[in-house]
Short mmCIF file of the C-alpha atoms (twelve columns), coordinates in Angstrom:
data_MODEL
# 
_entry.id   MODEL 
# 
loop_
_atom_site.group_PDB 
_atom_site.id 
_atom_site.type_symbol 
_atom_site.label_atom_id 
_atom_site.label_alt_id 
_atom_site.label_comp_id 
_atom_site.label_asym_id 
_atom_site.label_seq_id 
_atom_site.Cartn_x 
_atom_site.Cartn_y 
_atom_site.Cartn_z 
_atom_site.pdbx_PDB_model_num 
ATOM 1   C CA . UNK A 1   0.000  0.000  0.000  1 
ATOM 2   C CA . UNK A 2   2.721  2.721  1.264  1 
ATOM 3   C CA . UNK A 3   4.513  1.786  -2.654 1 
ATOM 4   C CA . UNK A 4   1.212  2.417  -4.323 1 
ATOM 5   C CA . UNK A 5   1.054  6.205  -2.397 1 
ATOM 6   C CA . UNK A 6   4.137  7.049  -3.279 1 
ATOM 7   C CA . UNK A 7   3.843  6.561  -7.284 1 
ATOM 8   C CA . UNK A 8   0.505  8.170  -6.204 1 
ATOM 9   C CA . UNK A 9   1.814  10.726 -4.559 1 
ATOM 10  C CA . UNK A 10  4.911  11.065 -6.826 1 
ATOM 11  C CA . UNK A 11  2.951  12.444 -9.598 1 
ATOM 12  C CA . UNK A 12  2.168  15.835 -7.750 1 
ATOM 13  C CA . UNK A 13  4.902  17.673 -5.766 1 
ATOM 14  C CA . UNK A 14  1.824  18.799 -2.987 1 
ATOM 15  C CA . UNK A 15  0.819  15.376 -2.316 1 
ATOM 16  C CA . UNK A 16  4.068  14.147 -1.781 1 
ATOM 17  C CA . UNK A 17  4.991  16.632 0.654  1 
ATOM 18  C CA . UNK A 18  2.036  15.972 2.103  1 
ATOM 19  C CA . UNK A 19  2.517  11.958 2.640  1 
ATOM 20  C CA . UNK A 20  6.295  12.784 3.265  1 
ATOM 21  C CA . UNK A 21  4.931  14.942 6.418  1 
ATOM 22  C CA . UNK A 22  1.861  12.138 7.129  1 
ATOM 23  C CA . UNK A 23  5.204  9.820  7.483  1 
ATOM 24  C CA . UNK A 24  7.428  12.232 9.777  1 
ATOM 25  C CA . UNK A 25  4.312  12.740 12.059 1 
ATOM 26  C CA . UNK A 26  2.730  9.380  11.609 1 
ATOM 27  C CA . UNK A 27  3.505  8.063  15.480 1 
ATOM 28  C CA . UNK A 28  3.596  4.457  14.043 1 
ATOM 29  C CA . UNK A 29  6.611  5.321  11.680 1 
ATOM 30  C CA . UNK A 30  8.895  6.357  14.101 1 
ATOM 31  C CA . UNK A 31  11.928 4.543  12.215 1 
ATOM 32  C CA . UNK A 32  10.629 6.516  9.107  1 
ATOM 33  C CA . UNK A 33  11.141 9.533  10.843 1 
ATOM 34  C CA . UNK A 34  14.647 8.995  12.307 1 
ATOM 35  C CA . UNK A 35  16.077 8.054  8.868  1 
ATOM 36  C CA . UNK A 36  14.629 11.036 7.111  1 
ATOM 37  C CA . UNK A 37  16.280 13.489 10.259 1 
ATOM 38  C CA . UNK A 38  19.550 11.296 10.091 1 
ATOM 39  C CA . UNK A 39  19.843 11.969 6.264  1 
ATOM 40  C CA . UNK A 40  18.948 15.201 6.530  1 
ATOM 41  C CA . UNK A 41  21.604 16.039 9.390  1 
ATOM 42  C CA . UNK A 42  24.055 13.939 6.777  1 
ATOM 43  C CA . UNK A 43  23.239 15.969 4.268  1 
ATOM 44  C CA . UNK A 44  23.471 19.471 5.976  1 
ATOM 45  C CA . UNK A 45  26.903 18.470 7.516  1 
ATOM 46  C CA . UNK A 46  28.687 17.394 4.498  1 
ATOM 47  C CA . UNK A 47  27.283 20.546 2.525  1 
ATOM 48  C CA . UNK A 48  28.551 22.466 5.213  1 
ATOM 49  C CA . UNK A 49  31.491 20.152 6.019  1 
ATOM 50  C CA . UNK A 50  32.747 20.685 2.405  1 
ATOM 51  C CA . UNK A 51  32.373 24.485 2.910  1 
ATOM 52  C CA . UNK A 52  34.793 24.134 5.942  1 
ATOM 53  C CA . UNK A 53  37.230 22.778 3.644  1 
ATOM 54  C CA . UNK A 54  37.797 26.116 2.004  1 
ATOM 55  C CA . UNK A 55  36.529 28.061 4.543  1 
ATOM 56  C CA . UNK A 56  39.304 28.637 7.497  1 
ATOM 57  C CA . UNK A 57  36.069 29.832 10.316 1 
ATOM 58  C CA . UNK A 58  34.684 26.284 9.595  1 
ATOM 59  C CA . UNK A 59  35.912 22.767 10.845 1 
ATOM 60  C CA . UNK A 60  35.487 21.014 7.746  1 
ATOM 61  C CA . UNK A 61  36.893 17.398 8.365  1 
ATOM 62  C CA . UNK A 62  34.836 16.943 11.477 1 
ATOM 63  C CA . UNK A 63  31.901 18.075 9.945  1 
ATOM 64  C CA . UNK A 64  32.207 16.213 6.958  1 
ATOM 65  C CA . UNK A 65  33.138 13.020 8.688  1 
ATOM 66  C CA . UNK A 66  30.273 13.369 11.182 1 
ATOM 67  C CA . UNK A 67  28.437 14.375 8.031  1 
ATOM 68  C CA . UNK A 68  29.326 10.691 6.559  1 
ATOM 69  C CA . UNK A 69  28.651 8.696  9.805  1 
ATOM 70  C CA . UNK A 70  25.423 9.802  10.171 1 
ATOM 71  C CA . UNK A 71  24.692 9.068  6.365  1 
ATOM 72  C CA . UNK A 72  25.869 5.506  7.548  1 
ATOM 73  C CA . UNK A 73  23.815 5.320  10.450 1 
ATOM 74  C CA . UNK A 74  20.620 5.749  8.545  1 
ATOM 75  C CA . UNK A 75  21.453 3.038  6.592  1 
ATOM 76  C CA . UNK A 76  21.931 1.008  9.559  1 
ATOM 77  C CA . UNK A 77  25.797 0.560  8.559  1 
ATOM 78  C CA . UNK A 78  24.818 -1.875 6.077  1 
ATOM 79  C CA . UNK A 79  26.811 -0.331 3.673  1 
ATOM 80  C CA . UNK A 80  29.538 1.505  5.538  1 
ATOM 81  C CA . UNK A 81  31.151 -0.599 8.443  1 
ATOM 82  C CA . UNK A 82  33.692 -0.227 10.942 1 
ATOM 83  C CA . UNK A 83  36.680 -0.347 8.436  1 
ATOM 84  C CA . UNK A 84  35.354 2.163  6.406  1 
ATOM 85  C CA . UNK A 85  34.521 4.433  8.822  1 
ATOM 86  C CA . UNK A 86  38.153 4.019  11.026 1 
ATOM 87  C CA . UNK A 87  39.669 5.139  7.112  1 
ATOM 88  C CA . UNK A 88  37.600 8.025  7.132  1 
ATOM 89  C CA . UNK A 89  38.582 9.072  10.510 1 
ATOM 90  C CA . UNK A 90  42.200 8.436  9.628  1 
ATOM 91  C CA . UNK A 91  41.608 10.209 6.863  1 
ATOM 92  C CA . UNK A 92  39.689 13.575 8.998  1 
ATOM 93  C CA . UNK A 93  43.122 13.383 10.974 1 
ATOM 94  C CA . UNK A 94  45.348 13.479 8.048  1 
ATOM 95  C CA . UNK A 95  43.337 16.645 6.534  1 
ATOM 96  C CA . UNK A 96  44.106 18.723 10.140 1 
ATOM 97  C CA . UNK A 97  47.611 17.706 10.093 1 
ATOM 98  C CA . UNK A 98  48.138 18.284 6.419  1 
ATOM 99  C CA . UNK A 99  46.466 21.704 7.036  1 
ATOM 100 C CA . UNK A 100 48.744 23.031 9.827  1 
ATOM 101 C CA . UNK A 101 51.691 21.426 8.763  1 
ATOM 102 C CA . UNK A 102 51.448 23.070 5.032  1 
ATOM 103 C CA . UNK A 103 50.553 26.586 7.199  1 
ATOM 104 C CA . UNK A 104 53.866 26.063 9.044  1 
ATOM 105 C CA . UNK A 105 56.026 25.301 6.045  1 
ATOM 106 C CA . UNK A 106 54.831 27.605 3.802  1 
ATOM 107 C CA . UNK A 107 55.200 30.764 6.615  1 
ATOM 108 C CA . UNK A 108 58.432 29.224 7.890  1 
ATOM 109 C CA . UNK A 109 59.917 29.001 4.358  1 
ATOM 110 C CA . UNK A 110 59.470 32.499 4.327  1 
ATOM 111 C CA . UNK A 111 61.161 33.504 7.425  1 
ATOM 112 C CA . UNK A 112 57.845 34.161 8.928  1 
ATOM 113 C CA . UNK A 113 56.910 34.563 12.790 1 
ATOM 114 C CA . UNK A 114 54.775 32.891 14.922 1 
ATOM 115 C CA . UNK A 115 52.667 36.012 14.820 1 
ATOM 116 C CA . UNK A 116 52.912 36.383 11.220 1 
ATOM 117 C CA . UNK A 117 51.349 32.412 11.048 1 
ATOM 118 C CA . UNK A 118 48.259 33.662 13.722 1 
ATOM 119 C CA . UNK A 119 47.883 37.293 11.683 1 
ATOM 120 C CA . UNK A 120 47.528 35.041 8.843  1 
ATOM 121 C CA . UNK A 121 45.103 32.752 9.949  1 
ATOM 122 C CA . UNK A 122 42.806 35.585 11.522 1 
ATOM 123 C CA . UNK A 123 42.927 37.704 8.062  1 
ATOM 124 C CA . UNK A 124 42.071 34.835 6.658  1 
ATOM 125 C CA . UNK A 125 38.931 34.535 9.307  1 
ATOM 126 C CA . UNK A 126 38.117 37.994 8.403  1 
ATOM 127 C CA . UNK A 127 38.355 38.128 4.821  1 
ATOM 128 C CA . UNK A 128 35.416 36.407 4.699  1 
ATOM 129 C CA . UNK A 129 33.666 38.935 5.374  1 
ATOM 130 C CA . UNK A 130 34.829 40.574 2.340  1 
ATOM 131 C CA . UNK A 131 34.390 38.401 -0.349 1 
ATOM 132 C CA . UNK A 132 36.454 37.102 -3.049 1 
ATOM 133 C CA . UNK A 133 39.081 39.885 -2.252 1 
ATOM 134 C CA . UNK A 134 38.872 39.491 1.296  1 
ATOM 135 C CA . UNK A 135 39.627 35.698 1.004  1 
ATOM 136 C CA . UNK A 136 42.513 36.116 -1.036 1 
ATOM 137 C CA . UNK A 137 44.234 39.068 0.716  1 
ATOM 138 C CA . UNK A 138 43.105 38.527 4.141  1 
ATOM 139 C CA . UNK A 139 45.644 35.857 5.132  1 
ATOM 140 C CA . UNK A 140 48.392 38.209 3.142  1 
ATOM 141 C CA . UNK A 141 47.110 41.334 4.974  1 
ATOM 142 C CA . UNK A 142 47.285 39.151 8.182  1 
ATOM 143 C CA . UNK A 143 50.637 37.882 7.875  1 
ATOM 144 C CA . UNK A 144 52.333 41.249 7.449  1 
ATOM 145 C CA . UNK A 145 50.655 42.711 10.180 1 
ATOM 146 C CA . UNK A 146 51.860 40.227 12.234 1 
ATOM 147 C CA . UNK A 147 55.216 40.175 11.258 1 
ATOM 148 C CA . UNK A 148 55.690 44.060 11.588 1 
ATOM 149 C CA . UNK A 149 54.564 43.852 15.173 1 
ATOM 150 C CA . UNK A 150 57.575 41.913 15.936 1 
ATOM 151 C CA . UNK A 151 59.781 45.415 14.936 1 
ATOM 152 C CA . UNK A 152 60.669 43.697 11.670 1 
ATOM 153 C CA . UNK A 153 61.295 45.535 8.016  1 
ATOM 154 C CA . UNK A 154 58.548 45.719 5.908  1 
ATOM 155 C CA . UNK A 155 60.537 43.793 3.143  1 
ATOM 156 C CA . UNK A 156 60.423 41.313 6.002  1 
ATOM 157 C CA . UNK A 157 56.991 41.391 6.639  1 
ATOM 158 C CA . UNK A 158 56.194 41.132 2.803  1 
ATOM 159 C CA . UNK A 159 57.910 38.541 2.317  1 
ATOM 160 C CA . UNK A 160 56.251 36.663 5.360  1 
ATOM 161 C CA . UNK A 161 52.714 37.509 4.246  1 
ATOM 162 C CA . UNK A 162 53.652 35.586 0.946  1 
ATOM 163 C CA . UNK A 163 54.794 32.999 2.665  1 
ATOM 164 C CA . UNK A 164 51.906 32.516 5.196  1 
ATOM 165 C CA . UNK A 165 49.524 33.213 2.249  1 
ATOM 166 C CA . UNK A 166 51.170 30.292 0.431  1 
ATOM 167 C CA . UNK A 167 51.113 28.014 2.973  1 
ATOM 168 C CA . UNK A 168 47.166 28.346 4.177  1 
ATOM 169 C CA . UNK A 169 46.677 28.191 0.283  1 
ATOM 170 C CA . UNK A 170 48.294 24.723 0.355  1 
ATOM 171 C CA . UNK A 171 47.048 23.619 3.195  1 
ATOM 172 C CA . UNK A 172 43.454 24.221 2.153  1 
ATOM 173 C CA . UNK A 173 43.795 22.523 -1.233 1 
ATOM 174 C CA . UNK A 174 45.270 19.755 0.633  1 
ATOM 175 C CA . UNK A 175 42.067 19.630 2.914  1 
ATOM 176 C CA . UNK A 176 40.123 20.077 -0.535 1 
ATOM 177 C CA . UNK A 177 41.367 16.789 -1.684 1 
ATOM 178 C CA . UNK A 178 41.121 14.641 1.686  1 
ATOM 179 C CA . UNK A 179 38.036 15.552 1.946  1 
ATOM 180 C CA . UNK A 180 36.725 14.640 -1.530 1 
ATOM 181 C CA . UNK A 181 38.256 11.737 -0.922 1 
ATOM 182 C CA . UNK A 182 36.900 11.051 1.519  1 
ATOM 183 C CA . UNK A 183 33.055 11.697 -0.550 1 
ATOM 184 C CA . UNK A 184 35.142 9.330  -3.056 1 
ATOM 185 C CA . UNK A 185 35.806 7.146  -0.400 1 
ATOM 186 C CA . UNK A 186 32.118 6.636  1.245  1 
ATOM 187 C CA . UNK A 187 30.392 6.723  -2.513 1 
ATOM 188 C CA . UNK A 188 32.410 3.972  -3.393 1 
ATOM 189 C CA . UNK A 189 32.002 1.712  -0.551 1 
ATOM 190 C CA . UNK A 190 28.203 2.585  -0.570 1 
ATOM 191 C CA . UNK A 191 27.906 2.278  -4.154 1 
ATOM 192 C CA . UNK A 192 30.318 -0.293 -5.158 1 
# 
């Protein structure tokens, strides 16, 4: 009967939302009702997990991993077990040390401070507030601001900025990656 609504129901966009909220309220489909909030947690995590990959304000590998466990747990890990799962946590930890250590590198190779590294980070916070611009000079703007309140040149602090720029550049394509690989990873097992 519930297959014959749905075709039913299919057919006209009202109907359906109106069986899809007869299910969510229905007290006798209470498993109904925690799948569809599980997926819909999964979904709104990984969108926003994927966000955080880019994003520095956001903590995109937790979110997207938590994103992917609780798409697993609506399917009752049928598809995604244990071993899957410990990869994609493996995998969260990888992106944060791939992050920080390309950060490091990339402001150290430079001759960069420790306060050049934090000015970066928090212009890079901030320019995201200012859109496309903001993004890309933000962590440059940072970095030199840092680095000249340590009494250094502003050759010095230049030079630092391009360095800590470079490095949360890196280290954000590197999260980029992990974490579609870590979509790559789930779609696969789920799919496959």
């Amino acid at each position: 009967r519930c297959i014959l609504q749905r075709n039913y129901y299919w057919q006209s966009p009202s109907r359906y939302h109106e069986l899809f909220w007869k299910l969510a309220l229905d007290a006798r489909s209470g498993v109904v009702t925690a799948t569809i909030v599980l997926w819909l947690l999964a979904i709104v995590l990984i969108v926003i997990g994927l966000a955080g990959l880019v994003l520095p304000a956001l903590p995109g590998p937790p979110l997207l991993f938590a994103g992917l466990l609780f798409a697993a747990w609506a399917e009752d890990f049928v598809y995604i077990g244990a071993g899957t799962l410990t990869a994609l946590g493996i995998l969260t930890v990888v992106a944060y040390l791939v992050d920080f250590i390309a950060g490091a590198f990339g402001a150290k190779r430079y001759g960069a401070s420790n306060r050049a590294v934090i000015g970066a980070a928090i212009g890079a916070i901030v320019g995201i507030f200012f859109g496309l611009a903001g993004v890309l000079l933000g962590p440059f703007v940072g970095a030199v601001i840092g680095e000249l309140s340590t009494q250094r040149g502003l050759h010095a602090a230049s030079r630092a900025g391009v360095g800590a720029t470079l490095g949360l550049i890196i280290g954000a394509a590197a999260k980029l990656a992990i974490g579609f690989t870590m979509v790559g990873v789930f779609l696969v097992m789920r799919f496959v």
